[in-house]
N, C-alpha and C positions, 0 to 999 in steps of 0.2 A: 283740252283747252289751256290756251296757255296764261296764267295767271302771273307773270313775271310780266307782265305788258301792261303798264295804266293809260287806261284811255284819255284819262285825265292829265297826264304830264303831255302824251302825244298831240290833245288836241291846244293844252297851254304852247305848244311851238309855234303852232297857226297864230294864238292869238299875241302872243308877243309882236310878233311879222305886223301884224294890224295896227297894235298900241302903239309902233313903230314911226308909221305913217299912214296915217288912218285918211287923210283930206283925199288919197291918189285915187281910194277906193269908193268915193263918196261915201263916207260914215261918220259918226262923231261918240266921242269916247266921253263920258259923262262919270264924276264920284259921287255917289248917292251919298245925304247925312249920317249916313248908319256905316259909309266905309267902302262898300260892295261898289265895283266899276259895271257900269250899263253903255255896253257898244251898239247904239241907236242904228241899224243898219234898212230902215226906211220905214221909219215915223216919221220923226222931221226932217228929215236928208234922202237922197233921191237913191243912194247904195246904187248898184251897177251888176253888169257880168263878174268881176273880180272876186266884188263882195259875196256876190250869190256864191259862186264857187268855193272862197274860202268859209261860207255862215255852212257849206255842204258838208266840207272836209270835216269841220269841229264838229257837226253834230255827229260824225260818223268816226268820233275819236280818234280823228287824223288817220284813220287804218284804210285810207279808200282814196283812190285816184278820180278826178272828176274833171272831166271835158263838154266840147258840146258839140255839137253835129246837126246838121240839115232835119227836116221833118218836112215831108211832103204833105200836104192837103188840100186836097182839089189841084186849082192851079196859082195855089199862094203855098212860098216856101218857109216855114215857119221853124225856130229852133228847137233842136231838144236836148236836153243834159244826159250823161252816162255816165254810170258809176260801174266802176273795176275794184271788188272787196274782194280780200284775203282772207281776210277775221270777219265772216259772216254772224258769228253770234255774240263775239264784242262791239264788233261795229253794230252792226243792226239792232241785235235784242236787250244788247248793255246799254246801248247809247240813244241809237237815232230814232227806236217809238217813242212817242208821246204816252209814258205808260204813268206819269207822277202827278196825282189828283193832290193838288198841294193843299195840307192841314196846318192851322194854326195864323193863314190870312184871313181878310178881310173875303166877304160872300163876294162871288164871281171870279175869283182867280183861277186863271188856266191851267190848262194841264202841259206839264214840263218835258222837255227833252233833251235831250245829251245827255254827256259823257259824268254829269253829276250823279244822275240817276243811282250808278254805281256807288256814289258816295253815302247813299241815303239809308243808311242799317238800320234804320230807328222808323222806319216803315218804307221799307220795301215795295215795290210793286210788281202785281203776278206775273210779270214773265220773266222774272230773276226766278220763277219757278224751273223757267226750262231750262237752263244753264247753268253750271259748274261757276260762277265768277261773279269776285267782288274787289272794287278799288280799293286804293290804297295810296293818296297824295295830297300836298301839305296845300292843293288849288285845287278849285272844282270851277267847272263853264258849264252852264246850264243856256236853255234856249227857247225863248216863249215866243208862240206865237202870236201876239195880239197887239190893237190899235192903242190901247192903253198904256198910260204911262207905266214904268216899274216904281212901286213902292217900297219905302223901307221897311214895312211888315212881307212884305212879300220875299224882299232879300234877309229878311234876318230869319225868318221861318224856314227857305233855305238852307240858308247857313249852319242853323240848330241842329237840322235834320242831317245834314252832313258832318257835321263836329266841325266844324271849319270858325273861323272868325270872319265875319261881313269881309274885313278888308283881305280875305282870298278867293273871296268868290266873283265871279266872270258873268254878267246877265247877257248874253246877244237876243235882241230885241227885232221883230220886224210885221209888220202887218200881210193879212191879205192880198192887199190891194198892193203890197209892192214886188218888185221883180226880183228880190232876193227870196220872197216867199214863195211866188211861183216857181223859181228852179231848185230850192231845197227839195218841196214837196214832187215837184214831178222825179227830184232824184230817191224818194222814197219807195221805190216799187219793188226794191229787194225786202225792206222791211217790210210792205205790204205781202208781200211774198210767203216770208219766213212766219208770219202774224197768222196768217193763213191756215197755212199747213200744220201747225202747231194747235190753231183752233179743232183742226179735223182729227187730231190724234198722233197725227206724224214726227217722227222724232228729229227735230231742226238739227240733234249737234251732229248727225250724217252728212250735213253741209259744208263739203271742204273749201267752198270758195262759190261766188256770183260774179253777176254783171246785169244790167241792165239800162235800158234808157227809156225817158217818157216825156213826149211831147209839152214846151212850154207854150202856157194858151196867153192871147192876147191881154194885155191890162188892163185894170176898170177901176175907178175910187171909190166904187161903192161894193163895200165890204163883204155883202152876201153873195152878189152878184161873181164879184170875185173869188171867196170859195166856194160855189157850185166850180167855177171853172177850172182851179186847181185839182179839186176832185176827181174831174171827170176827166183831167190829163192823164190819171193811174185808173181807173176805172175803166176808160174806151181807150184811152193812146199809150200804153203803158205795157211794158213788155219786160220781159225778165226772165232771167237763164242760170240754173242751179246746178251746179256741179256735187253728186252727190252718191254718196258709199251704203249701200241698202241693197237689201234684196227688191227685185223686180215687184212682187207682190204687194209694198208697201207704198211702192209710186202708182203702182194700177187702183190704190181702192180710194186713193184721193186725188189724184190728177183732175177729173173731172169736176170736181167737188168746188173747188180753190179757183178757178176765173170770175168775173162779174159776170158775167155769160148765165153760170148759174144761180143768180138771185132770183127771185121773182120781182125784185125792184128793178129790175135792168130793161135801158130803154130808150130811157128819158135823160136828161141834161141834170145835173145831180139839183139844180137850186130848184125845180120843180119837183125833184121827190121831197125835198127838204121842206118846199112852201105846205107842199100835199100833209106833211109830218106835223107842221104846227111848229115848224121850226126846231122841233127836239127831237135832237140825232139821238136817243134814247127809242125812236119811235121808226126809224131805219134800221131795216136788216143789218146784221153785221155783217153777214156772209154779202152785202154788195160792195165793200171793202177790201176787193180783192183785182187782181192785175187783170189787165184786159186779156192781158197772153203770155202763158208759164210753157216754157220748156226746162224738162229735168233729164240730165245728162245724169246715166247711171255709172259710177267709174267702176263697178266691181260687173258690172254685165256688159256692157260698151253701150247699152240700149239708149235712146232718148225716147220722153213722149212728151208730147205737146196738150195741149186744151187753150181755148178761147182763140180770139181774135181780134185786131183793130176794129173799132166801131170808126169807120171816117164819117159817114154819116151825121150819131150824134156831134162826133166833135164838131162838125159844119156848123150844126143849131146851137150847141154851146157859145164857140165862139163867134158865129158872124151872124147869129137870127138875130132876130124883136131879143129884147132884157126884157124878162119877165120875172118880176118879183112883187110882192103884193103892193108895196111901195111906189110900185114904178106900172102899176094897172090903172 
């Protein structure tokens, strides 16, 4: 792994591009009292394709090409994003899970993602267990997903935790409900991949390289409604292809393992397992957090094997049934 690479200078090139000219992208660049810049990319501003693409790029420390492409369903043609990594386990495991339960805010703050992550020596999060790698840059860009505004305990806690001073650190901000969040997350399905296989025992840094793409589902302002439907874009439309250096035996005893195919939660439209949970993703499988459909391309045997499948079906009921949320019964 190569540790001369910061994810964090790579993904600060993106957002300089934005600080740039932020109005083309539909976003707006905000200075918190504490110093720290929060780039609003659809709370109060509408963000766009652009935006989604470049909120993809940073969280994926600039290490990842992102496009979009057609997505068939039924007989409505619907988008979906692809992501082409190089650096599957800087991009992915260093940056773009949501693996940073932030300590030292205010009760309810999110859990963090990007390319800070690697910033954060003073508590770590477990899957810097499975990788060789740690930043090292004078900026950090972090990236939350939520409706709420960013606070200055939020960004100085942060800050702390990466040694940084507020006025280096980067918040991009975006909700549910907006379509920068839907195509981040649907460009999530290598992370959800690698999260995977790594839960099963498999050893991710055999990962010389990905790609994948997953269906962006229709928009909704109401927050819950809208991550069921992000969800279930990587869950049932979500596909993802691993190019990987391993003996044949260690893809044969988790291939099957690693789809939502094998959950026993798999089925349903995710905000109904969620309503069914009491709303606490604490009380959901983890293993239904997995791609709809993994192929692993073995480059020391030429072998590939496949597991799961598109669910077009649920995606139907996700996106075009009755909104069922308890709220909305």
């Amino acid at each position: 792994m190569d540790n001369r690479i910061s994810i964090n200078r790579e993904a600060m090139k993106i957002v300089r591009r934005i600080l740039e000219a932020p109005e083309p992208l539909g976003v707006a660049v905000n200075r918190l009292a504490c110093g720290a810049t929060v780039i609003d990319m659809g709370q109060k501003v509408p963000g766009g394709w652009a935006a989604g693409k470049a909120y993809t790029q940073i969280t994926l420390g600039g290490l990842a090409e992102v496009s979009y492409e057609p997505f068939a369903l039924g007989e409505r043609m619907l988008s979906a994003v692809r992501v082409m990594v190089d650096h599957p386990q800087l991009a992915c495991i260093a940056s773009q899970i949501a693996g940073w339960r932030l300590e030292g805010a205010r009760e309810g703050a999110p859990i963090l993602a990007g390319p800070a992550r690697a910033l954060n020596h003073a508590n770590l999060d477990h899957y810097f267990d499975l990788i060789d790698y740690r930043d090292q840059a004078s900026e950090g860009v972090i990236a939350i997903q939520t409706a709420e505004p960013v606070t200055d305990d939020w960004a100085m806690a942060i800050a702390r935790a990466c040694a940084l001073q507020p006025e280096q650190l980067y918040l991009l901000v975006a909700p549910n409900s907006s379509l920068v969040c839907a195509v981040q997350v649907a460009a999530r399905i290598v992370e959800q991949s690698l999260h995977r296989l790594a839960e099963e025992g498999f050893d991710v840094r055999c990962v010389n390289a990905a790609y994948g793409y997953g269906v962006i589902p229709p928009l909704i302002h109401d927050e819950v409604v809208a991550m069921g439907r992000i969800n279930d874009s990587l869950l049932y439309g979500g596909v993802s292809t691993l190019l990987v250096d391993t003996d044949d035996a260690s893809i044969e005893a988790v291939i099957d393992k690693v789809v939502s195919a094998a959950s026993p939660a798999y089925g349903r439209p995710f905000v109904a397992i969620y309503e069914d949970a009491g709303r606490d993703f604490y009380q959901i499988p983890l293993d239904l957090h997995s791609p709809a459909l993994l192929h692993l391309n073995n480059l020391r045997t030429g072998r590939s094997f496949s597991a799961g499948e598109i669910n077009y079906s649920v995606l139907q009921e996700s996106f075009f049934g009755k909104v069922q949320t308890r709220a909305g019964r």
